[in-house]
C-alpha positions in Angstrom: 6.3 12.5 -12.1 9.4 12.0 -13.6 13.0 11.7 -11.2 11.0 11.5 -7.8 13.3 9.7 -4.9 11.0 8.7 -2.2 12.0 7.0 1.0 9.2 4.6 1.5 6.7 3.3 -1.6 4.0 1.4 -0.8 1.9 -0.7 -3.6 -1.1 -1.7 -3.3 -3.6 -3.9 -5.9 -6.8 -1.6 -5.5 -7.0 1.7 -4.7 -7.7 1.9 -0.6 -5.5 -1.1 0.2 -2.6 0.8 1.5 -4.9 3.1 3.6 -6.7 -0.1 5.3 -3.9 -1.6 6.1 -0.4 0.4 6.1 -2.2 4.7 6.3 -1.5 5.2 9.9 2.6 4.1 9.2 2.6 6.2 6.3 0.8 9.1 8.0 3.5 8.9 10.9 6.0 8.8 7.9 4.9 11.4 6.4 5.0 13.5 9.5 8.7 13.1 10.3 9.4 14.1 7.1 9.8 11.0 5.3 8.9 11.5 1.5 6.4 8.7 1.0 4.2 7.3 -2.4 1.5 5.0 -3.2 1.4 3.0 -6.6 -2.4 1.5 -7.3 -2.1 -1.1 -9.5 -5.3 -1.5 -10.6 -7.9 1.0 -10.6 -10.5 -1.4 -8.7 -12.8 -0.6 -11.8 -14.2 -4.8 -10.9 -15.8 -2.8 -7.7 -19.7 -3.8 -7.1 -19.6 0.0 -5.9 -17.6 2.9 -7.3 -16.0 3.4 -10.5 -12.8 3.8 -11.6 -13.6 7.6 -12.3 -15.0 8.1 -8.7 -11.9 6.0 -7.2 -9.2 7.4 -9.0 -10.6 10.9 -7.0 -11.1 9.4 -4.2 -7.5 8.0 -4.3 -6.2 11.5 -4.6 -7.9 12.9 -1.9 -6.6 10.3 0.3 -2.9 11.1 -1.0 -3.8 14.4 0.4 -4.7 13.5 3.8 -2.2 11.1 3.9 0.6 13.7 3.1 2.0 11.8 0.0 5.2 13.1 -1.9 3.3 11.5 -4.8 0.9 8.7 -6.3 -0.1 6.9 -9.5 -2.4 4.4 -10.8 -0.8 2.0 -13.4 -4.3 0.9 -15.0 -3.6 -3.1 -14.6 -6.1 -5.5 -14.9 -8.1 -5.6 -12.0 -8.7 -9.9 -11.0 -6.8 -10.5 -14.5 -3.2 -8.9 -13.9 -0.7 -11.5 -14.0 2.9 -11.9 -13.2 4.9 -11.8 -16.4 8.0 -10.3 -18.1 5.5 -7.1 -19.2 3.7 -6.4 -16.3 7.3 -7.5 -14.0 8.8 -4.8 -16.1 6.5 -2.1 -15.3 6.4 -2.3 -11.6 10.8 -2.1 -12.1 10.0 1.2 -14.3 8.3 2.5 -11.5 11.2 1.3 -8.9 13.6 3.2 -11.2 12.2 6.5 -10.9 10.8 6.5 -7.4 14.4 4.6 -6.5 12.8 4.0 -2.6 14.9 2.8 0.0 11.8 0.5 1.4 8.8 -0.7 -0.6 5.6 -2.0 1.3 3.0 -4.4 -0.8 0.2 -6.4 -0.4 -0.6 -9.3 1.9 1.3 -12.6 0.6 -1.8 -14.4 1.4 -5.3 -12.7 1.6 -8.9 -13.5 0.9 -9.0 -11.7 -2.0 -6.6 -13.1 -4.9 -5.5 -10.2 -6.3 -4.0 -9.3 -3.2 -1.4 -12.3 -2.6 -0.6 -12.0 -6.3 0.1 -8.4 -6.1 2.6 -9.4 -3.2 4.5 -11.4 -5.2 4.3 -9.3 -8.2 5.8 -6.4 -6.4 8.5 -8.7 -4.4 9.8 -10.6 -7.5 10.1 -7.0 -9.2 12.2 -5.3 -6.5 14.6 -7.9 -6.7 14.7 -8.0 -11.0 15.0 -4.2 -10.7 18.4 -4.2 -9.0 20.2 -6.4 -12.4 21.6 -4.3 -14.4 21.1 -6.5 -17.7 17.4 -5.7 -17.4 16.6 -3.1 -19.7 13.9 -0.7 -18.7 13.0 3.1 -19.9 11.7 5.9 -17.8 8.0 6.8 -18.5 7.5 10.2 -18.7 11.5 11.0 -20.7 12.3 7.4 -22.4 15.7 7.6 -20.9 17.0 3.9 -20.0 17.1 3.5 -16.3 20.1 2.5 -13.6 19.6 -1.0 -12.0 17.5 0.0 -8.4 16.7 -2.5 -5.3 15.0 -1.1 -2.3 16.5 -2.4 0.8 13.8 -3.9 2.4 10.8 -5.0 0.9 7.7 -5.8 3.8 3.9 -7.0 3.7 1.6 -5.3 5.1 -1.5 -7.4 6.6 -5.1 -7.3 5.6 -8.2 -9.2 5.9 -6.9 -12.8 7.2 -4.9 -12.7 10.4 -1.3 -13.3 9.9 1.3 -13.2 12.7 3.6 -10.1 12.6 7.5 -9.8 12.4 7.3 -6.4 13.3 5.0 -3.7 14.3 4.8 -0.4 13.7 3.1 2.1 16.3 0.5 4.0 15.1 -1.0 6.2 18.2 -1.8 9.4 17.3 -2.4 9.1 13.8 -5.1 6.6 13.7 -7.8 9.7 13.4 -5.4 10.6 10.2 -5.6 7.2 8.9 -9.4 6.7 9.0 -9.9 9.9 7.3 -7.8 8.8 4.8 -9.7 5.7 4.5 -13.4 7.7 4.4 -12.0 9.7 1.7 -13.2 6.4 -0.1 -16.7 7.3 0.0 -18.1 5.3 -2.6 -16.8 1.9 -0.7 -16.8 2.4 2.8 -19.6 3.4 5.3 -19.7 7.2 6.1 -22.8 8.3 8.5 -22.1 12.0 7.7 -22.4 11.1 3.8 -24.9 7.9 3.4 -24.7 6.0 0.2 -27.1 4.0 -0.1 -28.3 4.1 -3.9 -24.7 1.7 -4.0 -25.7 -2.2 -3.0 -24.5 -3.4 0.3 -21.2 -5.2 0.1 -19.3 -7.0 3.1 -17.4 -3.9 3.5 -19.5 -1.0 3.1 -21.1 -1.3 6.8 -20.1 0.2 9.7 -19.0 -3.3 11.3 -16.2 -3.5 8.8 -14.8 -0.2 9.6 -14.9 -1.4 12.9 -13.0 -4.6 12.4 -10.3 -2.3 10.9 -9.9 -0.3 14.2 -9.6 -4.0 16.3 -6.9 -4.8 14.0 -5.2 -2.2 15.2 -5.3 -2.9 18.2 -5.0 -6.2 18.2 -1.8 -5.6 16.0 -0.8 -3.0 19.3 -1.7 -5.3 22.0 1.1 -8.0 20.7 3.9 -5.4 20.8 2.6 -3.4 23.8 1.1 -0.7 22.4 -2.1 1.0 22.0 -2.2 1.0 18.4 -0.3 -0.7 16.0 0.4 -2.0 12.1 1.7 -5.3 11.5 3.8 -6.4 8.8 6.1 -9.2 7.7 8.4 -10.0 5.0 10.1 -12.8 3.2 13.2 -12.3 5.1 13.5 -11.4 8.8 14.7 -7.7 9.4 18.5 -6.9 10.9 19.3 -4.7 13.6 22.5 -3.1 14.5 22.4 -4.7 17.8 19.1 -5.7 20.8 19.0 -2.1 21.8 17.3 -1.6 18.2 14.3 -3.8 19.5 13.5 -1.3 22.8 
């Protein structure tokens, strides 16, 4: 999708990251009429359930739910992608076209290593994307791209517990976000459609779908609310002055 501004682009290492951790802030996005994308880096094709067929699907009907201006998968590695000059230079290709004022990304520190790699990955790139010396051609037109830097660049928090610099309220949209999560169906529990000629994993039973809900609230109760999505970043965020923080 060639020339497509989005406000807010949120990257993720495996398909259903985002969803698990950031889909009820993008589904409230989304419904103010914020143009919003995901980026997959990988296609999760490592998986013990699934394939990268089935996900790539799945990952589409999600985008659907979710309300997405757009979303792509750019095929790297799964547990092999590295940070390098190459694979640096394709997440700034992508920061080029999509030019989005605020880019969400992975964990900085997570169980899984892909994860806090992908963070850094993505963080390191919005930062190389905004030098103009940095050469870089569109995808879809081979045009050479304008230098781009979001304006804010913030982690969104997965399986380990990290403390919040912000949270994001997510009541009302948290029936939005585990649909968008379900439409996973090959890795995630779903009594209405049963799975099980896939072998269990630790988060294909209902208890982890569960956990994901008391994150959310555990996320809410620290900022007051019923609901809510942490995140943190590498830098703390500005206001225009304390009435910002009501």
């Amino acid at each position: 999708m060639a020339g497509t501004n989005v406000d807010v682009c949120a990257f993720g290492a495996h398909p259903d990251d985002v969803e698990l951790s950031a889909g009820g802030t993008l589904a409230k996005l989304a419904e103010s009429g914020a143009k919003t994308a995901i980026v997959d880096l990988t296609q999760g094709e490592l998986g013990t359930r699934g394939s990268a067929a089935l996900r790539l699907e799945e990952a589409q009907a999600s985008a659907q739910i979710l309300g997405l201006a757009h979303r792509e998968n750019l095929q790297l590695a799964d547990g092999f992608f590295s940070i390098d000059e190459p694979q640096l230079k394709t997440i700034i290709e992508v920061i080029r076209r999509l030019r989005p004022e605020i880019v969400l990304a992975n964990a900085l520190e997570d169980r899984h290593p892909d994860h806090g790699r992908a963070a850094e990955l993505v963080s390191r790139a919005c930062f190389l994307s905004g030098l103009r010396k940095i050469e870089t051609r569109e995808k879809f037109t081979s045009e050479s791209q304008e230098a781009w830097r979001p304006r804010a660049v913030w982690h969104y928090i997965q399986d380990h517990w990290r403390d919040p610099d912000f949270v994001v309220d997510i009541a009302g949209f948290e029936t939005v976000k585990e649909r968008a999560i379900l439409a996973f169906q090959s890795q995630f529990h779903n009594a209405e459609k049963p799975n099980e000629q896939e072998p269990a994993t630790p988060i294909s039973s209902p208890e982890f779908l569960e956990t994901v809900k008391g994150r959310s609230l555990a996320m809410g109760r620290l900022a007051g609310l019923r609901l809510g999505e942490g995140f943190e970043g590498q830098r703390p965020p500005a206001v225009a002055d304390l009435r910002s923080l009501l």
